[in-house]
N, C-alpha and C positions, 0 to 999 in steps of 0.2 A: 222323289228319290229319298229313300230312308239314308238317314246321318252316317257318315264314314266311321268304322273303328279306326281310329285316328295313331299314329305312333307319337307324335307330339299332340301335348295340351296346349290351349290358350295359351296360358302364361307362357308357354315356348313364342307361342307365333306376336310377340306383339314385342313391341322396341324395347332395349333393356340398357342398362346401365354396367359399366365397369364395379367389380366390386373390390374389395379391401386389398385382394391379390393381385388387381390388374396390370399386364405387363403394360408399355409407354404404348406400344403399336395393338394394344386390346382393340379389334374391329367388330363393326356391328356393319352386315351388308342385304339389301334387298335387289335381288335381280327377276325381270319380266322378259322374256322371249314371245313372239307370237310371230306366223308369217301366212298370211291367204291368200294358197293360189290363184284364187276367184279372180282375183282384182292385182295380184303380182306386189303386195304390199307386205312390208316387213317395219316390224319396233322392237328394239333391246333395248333396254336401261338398266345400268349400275347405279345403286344410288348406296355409296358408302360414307361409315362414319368413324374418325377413329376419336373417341369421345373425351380421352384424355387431352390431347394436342387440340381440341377445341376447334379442329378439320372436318371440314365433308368434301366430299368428293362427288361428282353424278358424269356419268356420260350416257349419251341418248342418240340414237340415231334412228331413222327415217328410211326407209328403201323401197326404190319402185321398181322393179323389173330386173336389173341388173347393175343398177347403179344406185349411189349411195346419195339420197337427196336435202337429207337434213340433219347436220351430225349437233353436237352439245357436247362440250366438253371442260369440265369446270375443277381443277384438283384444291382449289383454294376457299370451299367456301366455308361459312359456319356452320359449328353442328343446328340445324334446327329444332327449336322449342319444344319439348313433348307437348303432346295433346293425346288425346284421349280418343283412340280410335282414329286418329288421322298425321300425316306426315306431310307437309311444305315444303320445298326447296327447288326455286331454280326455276318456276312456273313450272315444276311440276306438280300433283296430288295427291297420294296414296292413299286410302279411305277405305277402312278395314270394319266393311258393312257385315262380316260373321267372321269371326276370325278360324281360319282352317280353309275355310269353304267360300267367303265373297270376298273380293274386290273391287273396287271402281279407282281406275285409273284415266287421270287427268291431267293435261299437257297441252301449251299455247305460247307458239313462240312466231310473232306476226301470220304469215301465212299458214304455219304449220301447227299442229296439232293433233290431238286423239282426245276421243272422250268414248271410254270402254270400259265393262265390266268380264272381269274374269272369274268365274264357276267353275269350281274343282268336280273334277271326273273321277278323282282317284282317291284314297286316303293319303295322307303324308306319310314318306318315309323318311326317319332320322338316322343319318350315321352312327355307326357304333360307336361307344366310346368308350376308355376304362370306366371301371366301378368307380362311386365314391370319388370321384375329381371333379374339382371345380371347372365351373365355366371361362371361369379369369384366368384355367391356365388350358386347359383344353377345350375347343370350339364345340360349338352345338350348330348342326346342321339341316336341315328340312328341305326334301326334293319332293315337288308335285306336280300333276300333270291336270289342265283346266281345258274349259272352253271359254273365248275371248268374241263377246257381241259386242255391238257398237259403231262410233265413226270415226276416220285415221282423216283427217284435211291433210295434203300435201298440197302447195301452192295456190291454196285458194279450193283446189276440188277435194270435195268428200267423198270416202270411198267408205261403203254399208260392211263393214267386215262382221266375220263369219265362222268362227276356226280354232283349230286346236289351238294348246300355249302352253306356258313352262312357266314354272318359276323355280328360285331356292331362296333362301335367309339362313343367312350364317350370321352368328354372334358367337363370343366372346376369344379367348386364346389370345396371339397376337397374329397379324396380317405383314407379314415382312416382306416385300416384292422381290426385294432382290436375293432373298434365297428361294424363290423359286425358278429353279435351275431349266425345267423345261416340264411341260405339261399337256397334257386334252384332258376335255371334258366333253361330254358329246350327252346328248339328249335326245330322243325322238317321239311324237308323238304320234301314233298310228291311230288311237279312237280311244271311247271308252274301256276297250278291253285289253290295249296292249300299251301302255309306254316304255322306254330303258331309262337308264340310265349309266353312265360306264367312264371311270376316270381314272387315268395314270398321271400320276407326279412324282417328279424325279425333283427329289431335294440336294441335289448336287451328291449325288453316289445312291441315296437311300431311296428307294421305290415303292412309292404305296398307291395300291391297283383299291379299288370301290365301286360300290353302285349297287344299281337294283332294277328289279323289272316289276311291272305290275301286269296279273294278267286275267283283270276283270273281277276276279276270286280273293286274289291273297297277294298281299305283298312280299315279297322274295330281295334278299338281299346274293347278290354274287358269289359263287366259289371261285370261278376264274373270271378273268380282264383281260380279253386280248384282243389288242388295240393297235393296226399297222395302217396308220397315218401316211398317207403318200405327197411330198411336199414338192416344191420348186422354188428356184431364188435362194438356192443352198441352205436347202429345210426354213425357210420365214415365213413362205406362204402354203396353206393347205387346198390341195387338192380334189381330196377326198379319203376314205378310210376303208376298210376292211375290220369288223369286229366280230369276234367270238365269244361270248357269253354263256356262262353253267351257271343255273339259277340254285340256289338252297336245295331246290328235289332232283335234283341231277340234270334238268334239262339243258337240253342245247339250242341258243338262238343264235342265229349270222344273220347279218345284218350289214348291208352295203352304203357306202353315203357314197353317193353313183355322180353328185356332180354338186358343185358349188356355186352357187347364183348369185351371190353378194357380199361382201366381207364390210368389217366393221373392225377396226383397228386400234384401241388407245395405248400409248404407252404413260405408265408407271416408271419414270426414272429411267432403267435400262431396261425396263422389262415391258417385251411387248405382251398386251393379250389381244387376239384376235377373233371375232366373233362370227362366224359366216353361218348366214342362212343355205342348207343345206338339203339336198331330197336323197331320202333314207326312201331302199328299199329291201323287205324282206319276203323271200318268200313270191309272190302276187301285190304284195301288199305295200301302199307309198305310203310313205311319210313325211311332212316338213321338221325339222328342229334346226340344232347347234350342233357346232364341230368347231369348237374353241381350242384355238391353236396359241400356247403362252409359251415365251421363252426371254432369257435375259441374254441383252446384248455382250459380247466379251469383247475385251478391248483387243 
């Protein structure tokens, strides 16, 4: 496979530093989604840093079928040591064998485990962002869609996974939880030729809709976001969604996330995010990803 024309360079995709501007909550964040129906096995990890406060943070979770088998949850740890193509923290590994395009990711916590390589399927797309602004005060973003080989141990058994995956890395701005008033993000992988992506956030009044599709061809960023989330447990838990999407050339994709197989929950102070593996279907056509449901608790 000839080299993706990429929207980020290297120097985007590798770990970075607060610079002169940095707000206190400047974040630098890597997250992995992957789930194979083959075997009913699912991994997310957050592995965040907020570089100034000398914090990391990682949560990891585990899932076999419908239930949630090995979670990790850690908001206190230290930032770990750069190195040079690789990131530690937590028995986890990140090892950034090409940056844009490999992965090897690594995890061991007694019985439980992965040891997998992620292969980008797609080029990276970067959210827009104003002209001429720094990173220290507006974030840099990067959403990609891969294929995840390798082996997941859960309780001793290993399961040969097989299957689509997600990623993003966000760095620089500030990462505030608790002004994130209520949100989705939603992801899906359908193949080499089709992923979304599609995100509404509600910063307590202000709404800002994003994303993009790729469709084998060209990367396409969104004209519309339309995003209806069907919840229960008085909107806490997500159900499933309803989306509508108009790519950059006017097209129209809908897209159903028809049922929810597992969730994945941490909370940040008041603010919940919640991660469920999820079967998106459009069209004829299934998909696994994310239907990340975030919202902050009110007293």
């Amino acid at each position: 496979m000839a080299p993706f024309a990429h929207m980020a360079t290297p120097e985007d995709d590798r770990r970075h530093v607060p610079g002169p501007d940095a707000m206190p909550l400047w974040n630098e964040s890597f997250w992995f989604p992957f789930y194979d129906p083959a075997h009913q096995v699912g991994m997310v990890f957050r592995f965040g840093s907020y570089a100034k406060q000398n914090k990391a943070n990682l949560f990891l979770y585990l899932t076999r079928g419908s239930e949630l088998v090995h979670s990790f949850i850690d908001h206190h740890l230290p930032v770990p040591a750069h190195e040079t193509g690789r990131c530690t923290i937590a028995g986890l590994t990140i090892d950034w064998e090409q940056p844009l395009e490999r992965f090897r990711l690594r995890y061991a916590n007694g019985p439980h485990g992965f040891d997998v390589v992620w292969q980008a399927t797609s080029p990276t797309y970067t959210y827009p962002r104003p002209p001429d602004t720094s990173y220290d005060l507006v974030p840099g973003h990067i959403e990609q869609a891969g294929r995840v080989t390798g082996r997941v141990t859960i309780g001793g058994t290993q399961y040969a996974i097989d299957c689509h995956g997600h990623r993003d890395h966000s760095w620089g701005g500030e990462r505030d939880w608790a002004k994130f008033h209520r949100w989705n993000y939603l992801s899906g992988d359908f193949g080499p030729d089709f992923f979304f992506n599609a995100v509404r956030i509600d910063l307590d009044g202000l709404v800002i809709p994003i994303g993009c599709v790729w469709d084998g061809k060209e990367m396409l960023g969104l004209d519309t976001v339309g995003i209806d989330v069907r919840t229960a447990d008085g909107g806490a838990r997500q159900l499933g969604a309803s989306v509508h999407l108009v790519d950059a050339r006017g097209r129209e994709h809908r897209i159903e996330a028809e049922e929810v197989l597992v969730n994945c929950p941490v909370l940040y102070g008041r603010t919940w995010l919640k991660d469920a593996f999820v079967r998106y279907r459009m069209g004829e056509r299934v998909a696994y990803g994310i239907l990340e449901h975030g919202y902050v608790e009110r007293p």
